[in-house]
NUKOL-540800 format. One record per atom (N, C-alpha, C, O): residue in three letters; x, y, z. Coordinates in steps of 0.05 Angstrom, whole numbers, plus 5000, padded with zeros to 4 digits. Example, Ala and Ser with C-alpha at 12.3 -4.5 7.8 and 13.67 -1.06 7.14 Angstrom:
ALA526448865156/ALA524649105156/ALA526449345156/ALA528549345169/SER525749555142/SER527349795143/SER525850015157/SER526850235161/
END
This chain:
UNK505148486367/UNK503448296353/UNK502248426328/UNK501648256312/UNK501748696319/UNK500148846309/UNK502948886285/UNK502848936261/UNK504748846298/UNK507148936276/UNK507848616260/UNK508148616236/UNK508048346277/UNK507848116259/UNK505948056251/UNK506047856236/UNK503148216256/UNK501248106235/UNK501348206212/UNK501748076192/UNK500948536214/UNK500748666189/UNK502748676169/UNK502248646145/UNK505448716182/UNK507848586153/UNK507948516143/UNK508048596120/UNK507848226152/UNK508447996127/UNK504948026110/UNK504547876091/UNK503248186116/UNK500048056105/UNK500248376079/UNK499248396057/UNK501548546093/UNK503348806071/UNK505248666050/UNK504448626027/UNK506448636054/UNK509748526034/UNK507648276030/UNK507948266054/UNK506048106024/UNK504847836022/UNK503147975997/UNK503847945973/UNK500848136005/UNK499348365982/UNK500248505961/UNK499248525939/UNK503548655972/UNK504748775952/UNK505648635931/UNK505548705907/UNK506548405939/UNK507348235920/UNK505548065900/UNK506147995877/UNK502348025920/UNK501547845893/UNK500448135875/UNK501448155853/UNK498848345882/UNK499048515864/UNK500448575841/UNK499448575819/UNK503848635849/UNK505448635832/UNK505048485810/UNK504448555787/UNK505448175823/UNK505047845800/UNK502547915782/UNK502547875758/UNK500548025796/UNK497848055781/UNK497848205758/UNK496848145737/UNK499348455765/UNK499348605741/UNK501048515725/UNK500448485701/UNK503348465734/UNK504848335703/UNK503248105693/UNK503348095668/UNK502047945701/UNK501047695684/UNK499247855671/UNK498847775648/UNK498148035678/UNK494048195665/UNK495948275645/UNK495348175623/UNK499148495643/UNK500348545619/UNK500748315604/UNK499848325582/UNK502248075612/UNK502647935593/UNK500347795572/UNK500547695550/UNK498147825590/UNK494747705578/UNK495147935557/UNK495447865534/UNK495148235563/UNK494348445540/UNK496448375511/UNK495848335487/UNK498948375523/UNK500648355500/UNK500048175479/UNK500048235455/UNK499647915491/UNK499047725464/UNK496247785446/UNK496147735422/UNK494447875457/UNK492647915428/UNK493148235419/UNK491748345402/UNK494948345431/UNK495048605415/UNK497748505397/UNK497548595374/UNK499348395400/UNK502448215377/UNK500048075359/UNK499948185337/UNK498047875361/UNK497447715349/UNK496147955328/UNK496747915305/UNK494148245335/UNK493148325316/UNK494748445304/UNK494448435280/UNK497248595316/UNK499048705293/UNK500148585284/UNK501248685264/UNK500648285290/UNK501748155264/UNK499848115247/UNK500048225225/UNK498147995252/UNK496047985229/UNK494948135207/UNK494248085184/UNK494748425229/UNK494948765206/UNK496848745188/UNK496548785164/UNK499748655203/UNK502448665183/UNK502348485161/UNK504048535144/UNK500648235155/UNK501148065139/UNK499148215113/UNK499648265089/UNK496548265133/UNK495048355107/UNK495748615099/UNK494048685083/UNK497448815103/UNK498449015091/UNK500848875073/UNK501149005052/UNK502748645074/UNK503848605061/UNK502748435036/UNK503748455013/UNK500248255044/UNK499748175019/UNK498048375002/UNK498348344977/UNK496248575012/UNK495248814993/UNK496148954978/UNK494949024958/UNK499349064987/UNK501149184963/UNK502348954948/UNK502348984924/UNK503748674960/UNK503148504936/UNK501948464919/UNK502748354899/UNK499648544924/UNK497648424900/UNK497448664888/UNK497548624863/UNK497248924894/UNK498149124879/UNK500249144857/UNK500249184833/UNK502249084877/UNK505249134855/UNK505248924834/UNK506748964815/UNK503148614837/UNK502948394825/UNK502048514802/UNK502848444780/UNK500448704807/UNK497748784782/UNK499448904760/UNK499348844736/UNK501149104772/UNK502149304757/UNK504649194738/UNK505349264716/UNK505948964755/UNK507148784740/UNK506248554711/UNK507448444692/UNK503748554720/UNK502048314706/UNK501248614673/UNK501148554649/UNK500848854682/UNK499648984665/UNK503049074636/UNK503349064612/UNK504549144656/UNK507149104645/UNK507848874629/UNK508748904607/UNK507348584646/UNK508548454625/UNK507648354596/UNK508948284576/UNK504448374602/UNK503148384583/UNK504448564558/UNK504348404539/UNK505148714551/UNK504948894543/UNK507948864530/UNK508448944507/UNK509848734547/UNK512248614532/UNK512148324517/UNK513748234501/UNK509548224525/UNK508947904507/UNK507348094473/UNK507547964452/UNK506048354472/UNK505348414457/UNK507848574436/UNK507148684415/UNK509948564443/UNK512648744435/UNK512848664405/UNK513248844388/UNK512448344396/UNK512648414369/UNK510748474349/UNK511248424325/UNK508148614357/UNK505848764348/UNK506848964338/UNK506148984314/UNK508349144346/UNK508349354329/UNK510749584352/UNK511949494371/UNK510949844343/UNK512350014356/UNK510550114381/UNK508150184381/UNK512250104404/UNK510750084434/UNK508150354426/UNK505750314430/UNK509450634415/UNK507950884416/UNK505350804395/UNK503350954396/UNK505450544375/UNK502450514357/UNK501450264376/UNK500650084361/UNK501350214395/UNK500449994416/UNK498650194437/UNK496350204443/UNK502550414445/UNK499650604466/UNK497150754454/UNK495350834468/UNK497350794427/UNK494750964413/UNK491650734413/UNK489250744418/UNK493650524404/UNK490850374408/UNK489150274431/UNK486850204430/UNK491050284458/UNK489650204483/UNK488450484487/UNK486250494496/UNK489650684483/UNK487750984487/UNK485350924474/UNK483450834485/UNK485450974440/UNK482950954433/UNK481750754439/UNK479350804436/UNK482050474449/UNK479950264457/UNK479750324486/UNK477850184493/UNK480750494511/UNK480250584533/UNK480550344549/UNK479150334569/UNK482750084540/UNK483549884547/UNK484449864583/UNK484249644594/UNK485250094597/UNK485350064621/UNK483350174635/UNK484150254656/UNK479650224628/UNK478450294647/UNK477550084664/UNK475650134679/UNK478949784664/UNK477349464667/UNK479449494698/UNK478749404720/UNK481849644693/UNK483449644716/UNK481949874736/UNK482149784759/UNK481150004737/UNK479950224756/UNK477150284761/UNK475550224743/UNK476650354775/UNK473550374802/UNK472350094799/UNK472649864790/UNK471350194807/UNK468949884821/UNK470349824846/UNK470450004863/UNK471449574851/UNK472149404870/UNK474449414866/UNK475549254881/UNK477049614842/UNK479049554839/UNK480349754862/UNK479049914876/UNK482749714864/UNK483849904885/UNK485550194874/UNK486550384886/UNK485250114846/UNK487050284829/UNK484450544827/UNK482050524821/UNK486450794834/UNK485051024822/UNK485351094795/UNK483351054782/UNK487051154784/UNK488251234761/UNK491150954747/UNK493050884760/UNK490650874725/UNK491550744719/UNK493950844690/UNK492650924671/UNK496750854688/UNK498051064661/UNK499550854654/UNK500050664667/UNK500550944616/UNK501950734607/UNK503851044592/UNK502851214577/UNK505751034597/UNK508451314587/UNK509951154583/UNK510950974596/UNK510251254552/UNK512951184539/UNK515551374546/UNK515751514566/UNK517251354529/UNK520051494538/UNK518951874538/UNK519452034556/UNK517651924516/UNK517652184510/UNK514952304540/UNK514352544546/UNK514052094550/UNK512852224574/UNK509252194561/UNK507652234579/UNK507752124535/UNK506152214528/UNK504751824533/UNK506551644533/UNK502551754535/UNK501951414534/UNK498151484532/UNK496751664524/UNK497451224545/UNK494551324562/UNK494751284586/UNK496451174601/UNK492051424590/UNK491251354619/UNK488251364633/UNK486551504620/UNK487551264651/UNK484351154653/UNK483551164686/UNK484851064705/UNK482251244688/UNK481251364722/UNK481651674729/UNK481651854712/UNK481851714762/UNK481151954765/UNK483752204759/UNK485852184772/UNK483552334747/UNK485652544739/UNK486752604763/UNK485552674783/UNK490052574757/UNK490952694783/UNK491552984788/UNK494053004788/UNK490353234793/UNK491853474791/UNK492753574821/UNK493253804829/UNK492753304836/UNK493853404875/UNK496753434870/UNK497953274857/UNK498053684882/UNK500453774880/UNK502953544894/UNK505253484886/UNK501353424921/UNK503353254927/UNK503552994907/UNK505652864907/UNK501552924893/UNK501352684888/UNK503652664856/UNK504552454846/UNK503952874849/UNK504952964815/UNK507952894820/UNK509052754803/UNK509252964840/UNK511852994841/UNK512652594845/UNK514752504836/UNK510952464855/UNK511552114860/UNK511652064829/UNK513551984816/UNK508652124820/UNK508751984787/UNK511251974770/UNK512251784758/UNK512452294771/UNK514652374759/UNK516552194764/UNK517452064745/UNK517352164787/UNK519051944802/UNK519251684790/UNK520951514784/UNK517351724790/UNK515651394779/UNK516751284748/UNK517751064742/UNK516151544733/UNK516851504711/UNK519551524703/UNK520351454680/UNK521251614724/UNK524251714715/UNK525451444727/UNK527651374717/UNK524851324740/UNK525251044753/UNK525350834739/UNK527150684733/UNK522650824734/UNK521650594705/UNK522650734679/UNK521450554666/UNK523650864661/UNK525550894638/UNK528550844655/UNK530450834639/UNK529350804680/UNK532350794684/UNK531850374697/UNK533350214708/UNK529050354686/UNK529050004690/UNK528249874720/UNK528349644728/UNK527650134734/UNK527449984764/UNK524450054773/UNK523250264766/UNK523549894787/UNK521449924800/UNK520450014819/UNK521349874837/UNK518850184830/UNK517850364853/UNK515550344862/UNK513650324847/UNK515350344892/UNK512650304909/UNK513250594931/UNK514850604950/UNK511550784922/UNK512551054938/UNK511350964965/UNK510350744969/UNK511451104977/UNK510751205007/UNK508751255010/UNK508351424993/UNK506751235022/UNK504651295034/UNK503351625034/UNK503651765055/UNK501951745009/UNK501251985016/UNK498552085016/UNK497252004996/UNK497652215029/UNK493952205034/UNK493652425015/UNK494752645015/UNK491852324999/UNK490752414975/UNK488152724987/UNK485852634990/UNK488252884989/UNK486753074996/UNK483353034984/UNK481353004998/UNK483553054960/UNK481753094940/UNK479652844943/UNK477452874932/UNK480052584956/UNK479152414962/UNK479552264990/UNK479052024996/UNK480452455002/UNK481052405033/UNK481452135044/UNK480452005062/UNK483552075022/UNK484451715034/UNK487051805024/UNK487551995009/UNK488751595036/UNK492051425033/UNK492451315014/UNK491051115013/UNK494351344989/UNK493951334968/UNK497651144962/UNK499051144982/UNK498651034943/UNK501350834937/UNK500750984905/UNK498650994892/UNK504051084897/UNK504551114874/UNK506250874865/UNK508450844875/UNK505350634840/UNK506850474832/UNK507650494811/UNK506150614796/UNK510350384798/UNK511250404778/UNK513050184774/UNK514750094789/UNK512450084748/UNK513849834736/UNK514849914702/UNK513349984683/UNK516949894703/UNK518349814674/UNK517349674656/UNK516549454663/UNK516749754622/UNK516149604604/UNK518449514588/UNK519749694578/UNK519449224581/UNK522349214558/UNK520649144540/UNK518349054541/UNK522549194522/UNK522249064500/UNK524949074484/UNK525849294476/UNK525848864479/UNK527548794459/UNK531148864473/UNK533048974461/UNK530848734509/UNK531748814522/UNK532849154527/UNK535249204532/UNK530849344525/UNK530749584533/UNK528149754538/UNK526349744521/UNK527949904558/UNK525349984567/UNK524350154552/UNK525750334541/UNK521450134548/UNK520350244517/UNK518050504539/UNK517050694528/UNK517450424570/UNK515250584576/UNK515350414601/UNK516950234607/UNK513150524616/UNK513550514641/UNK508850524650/UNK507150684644/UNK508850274666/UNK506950314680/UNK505550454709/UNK506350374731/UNK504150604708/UNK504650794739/UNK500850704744/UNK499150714727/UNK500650654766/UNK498950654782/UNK497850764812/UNK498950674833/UNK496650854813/UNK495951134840/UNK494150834850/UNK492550754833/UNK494350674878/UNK492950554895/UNK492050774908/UNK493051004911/UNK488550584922/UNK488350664942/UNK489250474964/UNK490050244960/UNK488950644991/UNK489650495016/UNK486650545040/UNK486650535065/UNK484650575024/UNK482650575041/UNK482050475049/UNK480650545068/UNK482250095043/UNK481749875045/UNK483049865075/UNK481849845096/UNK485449865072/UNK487749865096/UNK486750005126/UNK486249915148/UNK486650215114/UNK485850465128/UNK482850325148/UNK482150375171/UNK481650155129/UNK478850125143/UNK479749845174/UNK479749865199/UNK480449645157/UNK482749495170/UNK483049595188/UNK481249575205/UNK485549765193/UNK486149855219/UNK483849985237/UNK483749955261/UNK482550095226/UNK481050295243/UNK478650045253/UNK477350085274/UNK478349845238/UNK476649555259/UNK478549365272/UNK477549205288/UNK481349365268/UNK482649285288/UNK482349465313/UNK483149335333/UNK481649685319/UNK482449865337/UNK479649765359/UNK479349875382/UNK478449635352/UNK475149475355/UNK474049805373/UNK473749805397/UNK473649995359/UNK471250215367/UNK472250295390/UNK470950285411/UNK475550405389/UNK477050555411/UNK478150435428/UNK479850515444/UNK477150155426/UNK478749945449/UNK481049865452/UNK481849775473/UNK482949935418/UNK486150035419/UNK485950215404/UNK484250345392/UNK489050225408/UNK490050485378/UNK491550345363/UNK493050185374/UNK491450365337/UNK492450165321/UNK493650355292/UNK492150495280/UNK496450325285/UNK497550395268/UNK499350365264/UNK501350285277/UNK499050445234/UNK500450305212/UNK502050525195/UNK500950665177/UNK506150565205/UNK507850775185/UNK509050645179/UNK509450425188/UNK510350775156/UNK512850645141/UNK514450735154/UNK513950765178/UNK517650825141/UNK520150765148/UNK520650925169/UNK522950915180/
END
């Protein structure tokens, strides 16, 4: 009697247990998919609107093409300091550059002299004179202890590239994002590239 009671009331327990925990997983999974998708959208529209900017500052700059020779255009946004409206405050841009072919343009925000950060710009610029556009990789800026996007966009003019726009984002914004998705240790939440 002691053996038909307890059996089936064993194998009866084991089982709803089992059911229990997979349903309690399937409860966890959907709001942890729903926040990483939602992290994923707003990391994609943030470098959009980034790469938008750097585009918008570029094309500008090809609607101004029959003003004059690109290198007496960059002297004058230097001396008028025309890109400090792009950087600090509320903008996301640290340093904002306008390089022509010979490597020399302006530029407006925080000087970059971080060793990792020099070798993207370069990139940047050898990219944009060969006409193509670049959104580097994700590299944490030391000197300001945030996650930092090297961008770079092509300038034409007169169908051929006269200079190249480079922009150093920050990703602190992001960075904060995730770290309040994580709601104060309650997940772990992150965000790599490739």
């Amino acid at each position: 009697l002691f053996g038909l009671g307890v059996v089936p009331l064993v194998g009866t327990a084991y089982r709803l247990v089992s059911r229990s925990r997979e349903i309690l997983e399937i409860d966890q999974q959907a709001p942890q998919l729903d926040k990483s998708r939602s992290l994923s959208q707003q990391v994609a529209v943030y470098v959009g609107n980034l790469r938008d900017q750097i585009d918008t500052i570029a094309r500008t700059l090809e609607v101004e093409a029959a003003v004059g020779p690109f290198k007496d255009r960059l002297a004058r946004i230097r001396d008028a300091k025309a890109l400090e409206r792009y950087v600090g405050g509320s903008s996301a841009f640290n340093s904002i550059s306008i390089v022509d072919a010979s490597g020399s343009g302006a530029t407006s925000g925080i000087q970059l002299n971080e060793p990792s950060i020099e070798p993207l710009l370069q990139e940047g610029v050898v990219r944009g004179l060969q006409g193509r556009p670049m959104v580097s990789h994700p590299i944490f800026w030391r000197t300001l202890q945030e996650p930092v996007l090297v961008l770079a966009q092509p300038v034409r003019a007169e169908e051929r590239v006269v200079g190249v726009v480079l922009g150093v984002a920050s990703l602190g914004q992001l960075w904060n994002m995730t770290r309040e998705m994580g709601q104060g240790g309650l997940f772990e939440v992150y965000v790599v590239d490739g």
